[in-house]
NUGURO-451610 format. One record per residue (C-alpha): residue number from 0; residue in one letter; y, x, z. Coordinates in steps of 0.2 Angstrom, whole numbers. Each point is the difference from the previous one (the first is absolute). Layout:
BEGIN
<pos:NUM	code:A	py:Y	px:X	pz:Z>
...
END
This chain:
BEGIN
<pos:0	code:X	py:-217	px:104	pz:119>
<pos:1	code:X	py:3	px:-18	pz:-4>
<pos:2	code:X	py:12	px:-7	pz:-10>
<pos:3	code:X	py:12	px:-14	pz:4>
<pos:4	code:X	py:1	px:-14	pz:-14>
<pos:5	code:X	py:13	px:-12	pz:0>
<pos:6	code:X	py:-4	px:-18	pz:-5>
<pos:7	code:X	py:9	px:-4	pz:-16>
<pos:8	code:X	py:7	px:-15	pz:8>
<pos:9	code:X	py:13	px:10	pz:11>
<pos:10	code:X	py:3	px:12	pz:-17>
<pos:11	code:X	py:6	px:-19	pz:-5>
<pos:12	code:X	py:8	px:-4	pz:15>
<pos:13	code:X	py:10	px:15	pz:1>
<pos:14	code:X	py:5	px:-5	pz:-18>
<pos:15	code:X	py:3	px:-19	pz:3>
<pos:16	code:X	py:11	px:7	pz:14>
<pos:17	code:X	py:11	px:15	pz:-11>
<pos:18	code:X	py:3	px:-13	pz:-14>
<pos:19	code:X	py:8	px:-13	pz:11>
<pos:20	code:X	py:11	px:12	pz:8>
<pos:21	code:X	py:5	px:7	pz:-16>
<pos:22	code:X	py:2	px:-15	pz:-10>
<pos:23	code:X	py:12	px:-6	pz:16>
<pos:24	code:X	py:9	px:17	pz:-1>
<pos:25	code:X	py:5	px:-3	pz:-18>
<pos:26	code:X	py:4	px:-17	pz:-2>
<pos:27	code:X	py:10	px:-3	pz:15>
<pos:28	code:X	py:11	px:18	pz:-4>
<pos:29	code:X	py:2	px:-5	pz:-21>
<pos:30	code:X	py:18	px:-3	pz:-3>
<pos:31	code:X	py:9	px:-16	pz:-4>
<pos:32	code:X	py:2	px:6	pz:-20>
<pos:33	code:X	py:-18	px:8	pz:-2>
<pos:34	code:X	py:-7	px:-18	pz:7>
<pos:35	code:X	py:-1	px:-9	pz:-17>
<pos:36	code:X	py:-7	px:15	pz:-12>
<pos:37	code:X	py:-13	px:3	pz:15>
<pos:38	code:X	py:-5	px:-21	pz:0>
<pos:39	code:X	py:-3	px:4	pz:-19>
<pos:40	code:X	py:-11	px:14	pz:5>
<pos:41	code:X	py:-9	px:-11	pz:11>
<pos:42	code:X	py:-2	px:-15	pz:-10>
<pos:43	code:X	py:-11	px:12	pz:-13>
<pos:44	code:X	py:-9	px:9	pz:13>
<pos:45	code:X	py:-6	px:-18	pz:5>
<pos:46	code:X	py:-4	px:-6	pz:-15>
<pos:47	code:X	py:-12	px:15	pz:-2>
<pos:48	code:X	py:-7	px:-4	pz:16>
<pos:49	code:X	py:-4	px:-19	pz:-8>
<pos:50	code:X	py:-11	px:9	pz:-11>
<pos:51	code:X	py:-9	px:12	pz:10>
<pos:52	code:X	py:-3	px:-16	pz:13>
<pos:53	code:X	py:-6	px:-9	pz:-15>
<pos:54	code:X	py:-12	px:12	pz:-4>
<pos:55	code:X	py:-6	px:1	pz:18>
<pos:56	code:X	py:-3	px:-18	pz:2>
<pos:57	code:X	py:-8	px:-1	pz:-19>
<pos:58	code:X	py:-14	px:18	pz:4>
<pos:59	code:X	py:-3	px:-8	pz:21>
<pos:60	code:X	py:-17	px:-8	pz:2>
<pos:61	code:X	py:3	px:-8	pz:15>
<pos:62	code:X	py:8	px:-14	pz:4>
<pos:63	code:X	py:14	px:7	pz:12>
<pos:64	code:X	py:3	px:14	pz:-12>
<pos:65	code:X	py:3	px:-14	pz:-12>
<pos:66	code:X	py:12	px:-9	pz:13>
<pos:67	code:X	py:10	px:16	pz:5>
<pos:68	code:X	py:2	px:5	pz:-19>
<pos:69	code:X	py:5	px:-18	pz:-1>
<pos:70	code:X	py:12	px:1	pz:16>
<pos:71	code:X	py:6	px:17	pz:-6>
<pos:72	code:X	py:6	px:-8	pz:-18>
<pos:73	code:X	py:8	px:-12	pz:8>
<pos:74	code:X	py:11	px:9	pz:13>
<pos:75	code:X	py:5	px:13	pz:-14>
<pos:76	code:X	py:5	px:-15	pz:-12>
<pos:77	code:X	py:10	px:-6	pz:13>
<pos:78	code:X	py:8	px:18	pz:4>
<pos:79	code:X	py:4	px:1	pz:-20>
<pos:80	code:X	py:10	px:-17	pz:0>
<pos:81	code:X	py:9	px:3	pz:17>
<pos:82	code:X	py:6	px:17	pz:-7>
<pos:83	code:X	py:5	px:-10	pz:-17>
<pos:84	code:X	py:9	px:-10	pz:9>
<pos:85	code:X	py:10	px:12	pz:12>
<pos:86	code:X	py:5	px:10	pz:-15>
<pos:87	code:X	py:7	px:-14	pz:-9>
<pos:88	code:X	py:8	px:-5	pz:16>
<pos:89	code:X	py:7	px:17	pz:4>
<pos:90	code:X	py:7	px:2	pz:-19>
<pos:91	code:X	py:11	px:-14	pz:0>
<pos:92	code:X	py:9	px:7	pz:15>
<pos:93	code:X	py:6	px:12	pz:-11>
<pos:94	code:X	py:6	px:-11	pz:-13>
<pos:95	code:X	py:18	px:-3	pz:-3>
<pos:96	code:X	py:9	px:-13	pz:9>
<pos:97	code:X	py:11	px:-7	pz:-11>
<pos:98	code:X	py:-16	px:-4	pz:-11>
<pos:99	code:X	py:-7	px:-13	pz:14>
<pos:100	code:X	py:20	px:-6	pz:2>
<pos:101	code:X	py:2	px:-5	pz:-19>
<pos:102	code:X	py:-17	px:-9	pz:0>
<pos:103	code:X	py:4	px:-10	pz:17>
<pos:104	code:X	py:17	px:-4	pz:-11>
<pos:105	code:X	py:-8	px:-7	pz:-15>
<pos:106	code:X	py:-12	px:-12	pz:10>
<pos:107	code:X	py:15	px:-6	pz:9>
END
């Protein structure tokens, strides 16, 4: 009998595929209140993800593993300082009024 062998590049398809349906899943259901503590989450999970595409640019030998661990730092920088920034953003929505009326007061 033969045996059937799947390619490990639909194993990593099928992957690919589950994790965007799941990270669409959660993200788009989190509620309004879990949003910031989740960013928080996300912002370390990135930063870990800096590292391990450091390291994947620093062991490559080749040129475009260099340039995708090089891409891959990059977009995950830029995912950490968006996040940073959203969270700050979505903090001050829940400061106090009255604190941003007595400063527009003073300057006036």
């Amino acid at each position: 009998m033969q045996e059937m062998l799947i390619s490990p590049v639909v194993y990593n398809l099928i992957i690919f595929v589950l994790a965007i349906y799941v990270g669409y899943q959660v993200v788009w259901n989190v509620t309004p209140a879990l949003h910031t503590p989740l960013m928080a989450v996300t912002n370390a999970i990135s930063a870990i993800v800096i590292v391990g595409a450091m390291l994947a640019a620093a062991l490559t030998v080749t040129p475009a593993g260099k340039a995708m661990g090089t891409l891959a730092v990059a977009l995950a920088s830029v995912n950490v300082f968006g996040g940073f920034l959203v969270t700050r953003r979505m903090l001050e929505m829940f400061k106090k009024k009255q604190a941003k009326s007595a400063k527009g007061e003073e300057q006036a």
